[in-house]
SEFIPA-935807 format. One record per atom (N, C-alpha, C, O): residue in three letters; x, y, z. Coordinates in steps of 0.1 Angstrom, whole numbers, padded with zeros to 4 digits, always signed. Example, Ala and Ser with C-alpha at 12.3 -4.5 7.8 and 13.67 -1.06 7.14 Angstrom:
2
Ala+0132-0057+0078Ala+0123-0045+0078Ala+0132-0033+0078Ala+0142-0033+0085Ser+0128-0022+0071Ser+0137-0011+0071Ser+0129+0000+0079Ser+0134+0011+0080
This chain:
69
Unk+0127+0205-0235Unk+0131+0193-0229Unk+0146+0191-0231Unk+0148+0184-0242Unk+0155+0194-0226Unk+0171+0192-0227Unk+0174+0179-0220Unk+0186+0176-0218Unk+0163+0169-0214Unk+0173+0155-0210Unk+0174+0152-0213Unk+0181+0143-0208Unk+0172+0150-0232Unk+0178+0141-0236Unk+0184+0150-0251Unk+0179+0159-0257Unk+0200+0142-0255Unk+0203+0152-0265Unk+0195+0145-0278Unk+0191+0134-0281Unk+0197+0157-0283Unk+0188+0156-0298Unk+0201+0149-0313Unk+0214+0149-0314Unk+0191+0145-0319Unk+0201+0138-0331Unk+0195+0141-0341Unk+0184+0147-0340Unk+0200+0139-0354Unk+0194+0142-0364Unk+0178+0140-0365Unk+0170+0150-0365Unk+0174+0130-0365Unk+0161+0127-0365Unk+0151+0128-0349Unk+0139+0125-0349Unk+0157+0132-0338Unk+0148+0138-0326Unk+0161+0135-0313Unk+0174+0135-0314Unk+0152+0131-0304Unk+0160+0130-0291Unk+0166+0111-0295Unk+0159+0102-0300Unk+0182+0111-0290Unk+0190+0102-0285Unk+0184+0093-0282Unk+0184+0091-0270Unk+0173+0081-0293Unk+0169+0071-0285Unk+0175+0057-0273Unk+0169+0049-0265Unk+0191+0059-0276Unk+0195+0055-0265Unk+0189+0059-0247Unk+0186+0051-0238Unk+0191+0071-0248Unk+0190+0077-0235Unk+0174+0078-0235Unk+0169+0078-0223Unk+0165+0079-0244Unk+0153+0082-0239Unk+0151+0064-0235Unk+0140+0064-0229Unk+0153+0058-0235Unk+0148+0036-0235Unk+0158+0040-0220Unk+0150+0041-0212Unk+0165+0041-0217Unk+0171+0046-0202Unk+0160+0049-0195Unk+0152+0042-0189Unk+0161+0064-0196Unk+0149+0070-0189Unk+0135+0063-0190Unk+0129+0065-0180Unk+0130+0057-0197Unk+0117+0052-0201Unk+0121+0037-0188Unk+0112+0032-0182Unk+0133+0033-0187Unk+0133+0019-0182Unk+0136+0022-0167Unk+0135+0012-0159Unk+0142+0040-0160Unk+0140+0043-0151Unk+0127+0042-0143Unk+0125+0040-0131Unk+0118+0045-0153Unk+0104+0050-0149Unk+0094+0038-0143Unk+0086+0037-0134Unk+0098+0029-0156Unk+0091+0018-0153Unk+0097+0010-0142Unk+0090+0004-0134Unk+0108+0009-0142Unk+0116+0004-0124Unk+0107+0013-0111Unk+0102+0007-0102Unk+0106+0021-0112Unk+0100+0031-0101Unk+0086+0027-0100Unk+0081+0024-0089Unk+0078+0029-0114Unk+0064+0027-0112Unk+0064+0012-0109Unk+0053+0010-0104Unk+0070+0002-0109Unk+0064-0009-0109Unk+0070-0010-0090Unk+0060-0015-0083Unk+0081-0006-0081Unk+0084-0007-0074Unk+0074+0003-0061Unk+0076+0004-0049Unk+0061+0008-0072Unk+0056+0018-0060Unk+0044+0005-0059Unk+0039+0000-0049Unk+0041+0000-0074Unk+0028-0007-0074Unk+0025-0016-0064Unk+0015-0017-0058Unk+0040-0024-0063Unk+0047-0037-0056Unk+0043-0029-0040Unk+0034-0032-0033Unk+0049-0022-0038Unk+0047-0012-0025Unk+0032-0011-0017Unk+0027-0013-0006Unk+0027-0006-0031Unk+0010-0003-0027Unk+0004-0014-0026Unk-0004-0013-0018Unk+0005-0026-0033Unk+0001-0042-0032Unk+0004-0046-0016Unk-0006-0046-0010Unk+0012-0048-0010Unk+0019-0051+0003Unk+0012-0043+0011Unk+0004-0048+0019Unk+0014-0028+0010Unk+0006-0021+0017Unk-0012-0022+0019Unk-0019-0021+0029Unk-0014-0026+0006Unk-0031-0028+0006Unk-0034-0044+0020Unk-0040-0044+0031Unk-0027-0055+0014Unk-0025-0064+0020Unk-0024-0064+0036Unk-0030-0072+0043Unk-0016-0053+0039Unk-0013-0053+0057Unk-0029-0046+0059Unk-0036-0050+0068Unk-0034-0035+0051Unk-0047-0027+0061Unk-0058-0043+0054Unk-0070-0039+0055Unk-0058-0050+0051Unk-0070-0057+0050Unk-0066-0065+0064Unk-0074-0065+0074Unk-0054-0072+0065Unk-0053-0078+0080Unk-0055-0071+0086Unk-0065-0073+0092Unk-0048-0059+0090Unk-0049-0048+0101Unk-0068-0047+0104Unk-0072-0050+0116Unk-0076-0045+0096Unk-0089-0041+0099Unk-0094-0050+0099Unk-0104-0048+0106Unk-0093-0065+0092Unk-0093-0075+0100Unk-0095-0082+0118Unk-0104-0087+0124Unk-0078-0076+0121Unk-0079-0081+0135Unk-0084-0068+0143Unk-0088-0073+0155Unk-0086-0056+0142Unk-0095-0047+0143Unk-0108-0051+0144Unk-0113-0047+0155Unk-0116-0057+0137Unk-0128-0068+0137Unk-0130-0075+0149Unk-0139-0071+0157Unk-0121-0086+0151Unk-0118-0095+0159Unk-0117-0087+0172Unk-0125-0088+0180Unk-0105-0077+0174Unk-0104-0069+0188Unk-0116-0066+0193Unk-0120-0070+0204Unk-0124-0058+0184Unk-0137-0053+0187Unk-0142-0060+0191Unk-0147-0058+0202Unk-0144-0075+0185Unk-0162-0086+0191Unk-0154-0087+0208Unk-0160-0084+0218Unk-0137-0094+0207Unk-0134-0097+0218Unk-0144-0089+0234Unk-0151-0092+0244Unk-0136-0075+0227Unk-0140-0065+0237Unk-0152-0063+0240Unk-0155-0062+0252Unk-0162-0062+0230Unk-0176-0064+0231Unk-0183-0074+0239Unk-0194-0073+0245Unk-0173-0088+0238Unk-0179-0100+0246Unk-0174-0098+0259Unk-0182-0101+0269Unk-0162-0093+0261Unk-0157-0091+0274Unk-0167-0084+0285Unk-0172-0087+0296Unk-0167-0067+0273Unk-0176-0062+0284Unk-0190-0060+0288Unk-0195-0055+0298Unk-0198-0070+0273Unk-0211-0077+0280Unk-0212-0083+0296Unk-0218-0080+0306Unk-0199-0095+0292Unk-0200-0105+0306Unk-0195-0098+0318Unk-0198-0104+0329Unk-0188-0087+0318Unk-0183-0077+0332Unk-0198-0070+0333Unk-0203-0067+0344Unk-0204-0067+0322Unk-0216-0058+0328Unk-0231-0069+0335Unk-0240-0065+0344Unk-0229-0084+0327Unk-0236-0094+0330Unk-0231-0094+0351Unk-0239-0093+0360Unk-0219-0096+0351Unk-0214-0098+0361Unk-0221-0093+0373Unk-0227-0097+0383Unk-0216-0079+0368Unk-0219-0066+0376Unk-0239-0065+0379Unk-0244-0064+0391Unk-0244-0065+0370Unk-0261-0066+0371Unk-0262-0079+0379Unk-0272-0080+0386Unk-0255-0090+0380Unk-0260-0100+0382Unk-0257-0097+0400Unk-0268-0100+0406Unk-0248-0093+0411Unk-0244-0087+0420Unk-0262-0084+0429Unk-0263-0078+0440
């Protein structure tokens, strides 16, 4: 591991609380990401739901329509 330099007693805890506070900026900015993201497919398949009965009701009453002829 050379990223970080070494000191008497191990690696430069300066630079490793850096790196460690890079990490945690990233990981918390994917979580934040994947939250929002989870959020839009529960609406998305939500109105996916809704489209369906729409269309389902629609094309009952065109086929009612149509038998009814």
């Amino acid at each position: 591991m050379d990223r970080f330099k070494r000191t008497i007693r191990g690696y430069d805890p300066d630079e490793v609380k850096a790196y460690l506070d890079e990490i945690i900026s990233l990981v918390e900015k994917v979580v934040a990401s994947n939250k929002e993201k989870n959020k839009e497919i529960i609406r998305l398949s939500k109105e996916l739901e809704e489209t369906k009965a729409k269309y389902n009701e629609l094309k009952d009453n065109f086929t009612n329509v149509i038998n009814n002829k």
